[in-house]
N, C-alpha and C positions, 0 to 999 in steps of 0.2 A: 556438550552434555553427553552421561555415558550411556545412554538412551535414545533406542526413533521405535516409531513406527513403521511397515511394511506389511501393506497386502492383508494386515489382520491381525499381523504378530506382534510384540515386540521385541527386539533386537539388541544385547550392544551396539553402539556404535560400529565399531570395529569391525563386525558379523555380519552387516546390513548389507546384502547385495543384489545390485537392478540388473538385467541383462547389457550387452555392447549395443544388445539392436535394437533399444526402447529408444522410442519417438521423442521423449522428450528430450537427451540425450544426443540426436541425433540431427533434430529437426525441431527444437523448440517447442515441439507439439503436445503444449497444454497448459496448466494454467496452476494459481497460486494466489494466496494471500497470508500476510503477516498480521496476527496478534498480540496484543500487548498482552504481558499477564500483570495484575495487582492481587496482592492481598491474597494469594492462588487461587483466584478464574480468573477466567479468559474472557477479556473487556468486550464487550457486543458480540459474542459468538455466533448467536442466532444472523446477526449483520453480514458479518464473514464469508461464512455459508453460504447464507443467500446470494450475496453477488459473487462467491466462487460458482456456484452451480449453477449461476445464470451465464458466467462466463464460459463455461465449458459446455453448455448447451448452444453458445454461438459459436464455437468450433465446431460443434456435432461432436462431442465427445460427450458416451454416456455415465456420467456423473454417477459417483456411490450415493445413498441415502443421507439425508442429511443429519438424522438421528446415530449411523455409523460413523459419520465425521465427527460428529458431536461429543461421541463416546470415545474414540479413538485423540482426541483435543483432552479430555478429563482425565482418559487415564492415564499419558503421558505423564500430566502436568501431576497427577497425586504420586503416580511410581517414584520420580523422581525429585519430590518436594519443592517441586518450582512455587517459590512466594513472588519474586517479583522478575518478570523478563519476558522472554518473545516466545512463541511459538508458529512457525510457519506450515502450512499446508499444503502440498502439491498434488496435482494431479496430473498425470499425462496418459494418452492415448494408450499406450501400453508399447508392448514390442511391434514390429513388423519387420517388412523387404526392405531394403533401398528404394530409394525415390521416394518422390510427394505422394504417389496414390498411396489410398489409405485401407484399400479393400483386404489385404492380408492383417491388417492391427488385431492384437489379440484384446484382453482383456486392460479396462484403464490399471495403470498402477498411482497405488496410491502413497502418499508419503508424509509423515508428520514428526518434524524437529524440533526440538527447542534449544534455545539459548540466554543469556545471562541478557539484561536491561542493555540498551545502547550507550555508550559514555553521550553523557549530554553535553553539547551543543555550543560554542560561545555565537552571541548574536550573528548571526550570518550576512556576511558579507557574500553579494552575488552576482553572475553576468547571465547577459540575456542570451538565449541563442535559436536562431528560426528552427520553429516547428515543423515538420516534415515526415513526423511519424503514420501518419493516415489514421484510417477511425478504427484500426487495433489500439491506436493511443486509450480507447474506453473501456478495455479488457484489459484483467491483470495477467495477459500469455509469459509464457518464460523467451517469448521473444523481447528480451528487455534490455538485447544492444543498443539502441538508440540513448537511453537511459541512462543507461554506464559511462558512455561517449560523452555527452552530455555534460556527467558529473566532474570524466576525467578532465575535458577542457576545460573546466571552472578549477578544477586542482589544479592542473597544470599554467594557469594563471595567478598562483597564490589566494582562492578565493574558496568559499565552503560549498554553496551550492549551483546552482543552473535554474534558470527558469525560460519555460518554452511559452516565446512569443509568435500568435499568427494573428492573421490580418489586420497588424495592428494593437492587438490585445495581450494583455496575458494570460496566461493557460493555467499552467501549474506549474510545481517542480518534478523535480525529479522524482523523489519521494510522495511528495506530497500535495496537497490543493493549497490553495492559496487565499487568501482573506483579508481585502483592504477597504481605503473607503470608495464608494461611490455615489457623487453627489449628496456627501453627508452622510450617506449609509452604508453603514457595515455590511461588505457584500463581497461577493463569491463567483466566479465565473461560472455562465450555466452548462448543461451538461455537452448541451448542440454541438458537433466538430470537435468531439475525438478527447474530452474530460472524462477523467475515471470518476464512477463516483464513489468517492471515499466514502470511509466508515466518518470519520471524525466530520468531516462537511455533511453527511447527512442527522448526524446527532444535534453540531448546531444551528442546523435550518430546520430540525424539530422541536429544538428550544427555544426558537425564534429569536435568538442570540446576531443570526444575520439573513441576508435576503439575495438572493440569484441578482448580478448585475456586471457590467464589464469593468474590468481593470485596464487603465492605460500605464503604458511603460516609464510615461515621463511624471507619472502622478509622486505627489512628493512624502507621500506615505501617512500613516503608518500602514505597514503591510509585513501578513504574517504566512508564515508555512504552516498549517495544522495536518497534522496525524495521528492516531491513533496510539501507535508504538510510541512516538517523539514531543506529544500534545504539540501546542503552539510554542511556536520559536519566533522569534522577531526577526524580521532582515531590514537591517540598518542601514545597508550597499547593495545598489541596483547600479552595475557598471560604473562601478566608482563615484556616484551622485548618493551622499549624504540622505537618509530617507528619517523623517520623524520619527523619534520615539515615544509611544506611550505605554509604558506600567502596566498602567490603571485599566488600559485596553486589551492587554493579553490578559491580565488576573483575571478579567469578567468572562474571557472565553474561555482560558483553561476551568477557573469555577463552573461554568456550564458545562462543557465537554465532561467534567468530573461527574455532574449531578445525573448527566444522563446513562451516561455508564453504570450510575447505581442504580436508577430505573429500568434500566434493561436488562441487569442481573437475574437470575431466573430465584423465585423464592423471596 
């Protein structure tokens, strides 16, 4: 897009410049989340928000207002006519020294991009791979190599995504939370050991659509990826083992993830 945000302003693209010495840039040091946009708004933004500024207040990063993220989210998306696509938000530490200490960081910088809808999806086909990320796995840091690694091992297997298995359970994906049965109910891994919690996982456990419960790896599906950006996508391949399909199962979540998203529309 020919558009961002910076610090307050807005920018061409092309004109938009952070220092070599910003932390996030440097060292990972800060945090983000991804918006779906419909219809032009910005799907749960109040949600967004909330768990970006929750994130960046567990790095000790002092977080902008969330009424100036908010504005800074709207006016992007009006500037430049965004009806349907992403817009993402960052925040990092700001500039500093070299090294980890953090006592020279100037001022957070803030950042807000957009871009066009993600190409959607064919059913996902997926490998598992051990969890190892620690409990930043429940922040959305821009430390998101583990993640990447993750995905590229599932490409570089001919496969679409990755799901992170620990002790026994499944976690999530790469992108996304995850949503299968357990013992008959529609359920969700809960947050305990290192689950993000998503936007989309918290709208349909507000819809009581599904219920907090563990996922096992050999369970024979159906099981889905839900996100915000992506809704539910189905994954048919868990390490090459065939997983059940049902329709009639993602139409009722994406219907709900839909209906809550117009309930949390502001107005």
């Amino acid at each position: 897009m020919s558009l961002v945000y910076l610090n307050g302003v807005y920018f061409p693209a092309a004109d938009a410049r952070i220092p070599v010495t910003d932390r996030g840039l440097a060292y990972g040091d800060g945090v983000f989340t991804t918006i779906g946009v419909s219809g032009g708004g910005p799907r749960f933004l109040d949600w967004h928000l909330e768990r970006l500024l929750r994130d960046a207040a567990a790095l000790r990063i002092r977080g902008p207002e969330t009424r100036s993220l908010a504005d800074a989210c709207r006016g992007l998306i009006a500037r430049l006519g965004l009806e349907e696509g992403v817009v993402k938000v960052t925040v990092t530490r700001g500039t500093g020294g070299r090294g980890p200490s953090v006592q020279s960081a100037g001022s957070p910088t803030v950042i807000v991009t957009a871009s066009g809808p993600p190409e959607r999806r064919p059913p996902l086909r997926a490998i598992t791979v051990p969890d190892t990320r620690g409990p930043l796995a429940a922040h959305k840091t821009l430390n998101y190599l583990p993640n990447v690694l993750a995905l590229r091992q599932a490409e570089d297997a001919g496969r679409d995504e990755a799901v992170f298995v620990r002790d026994g359970r499944l976690v999530e994906a790469t992108v996304s939370n995850l949503v299968g049965f357990a013992d008959g109910v529609l359920s969700t891994p809960p947050l305990d050991g290192g689950v993000l919690p998503g936007v989309a996982r918290r709208a349909l456990l507000e819809a009581g659509a599904i219920a907090e419960g563990g996922l096992l790896p050999d369970a024979g599906g159906p099981l889905y990826c839900v996100n915000n950006v992506r809704g539910v996508e189905a994954v048919v391949e868990l390490d090459g083992r065939p997983l059940e399909r049902n329709p009639k199962v993602q139409r009722t979540l994406q219907a709900a993830l839909d209906k809550q998203a117009r309930l949390a529309a502001p107005g």
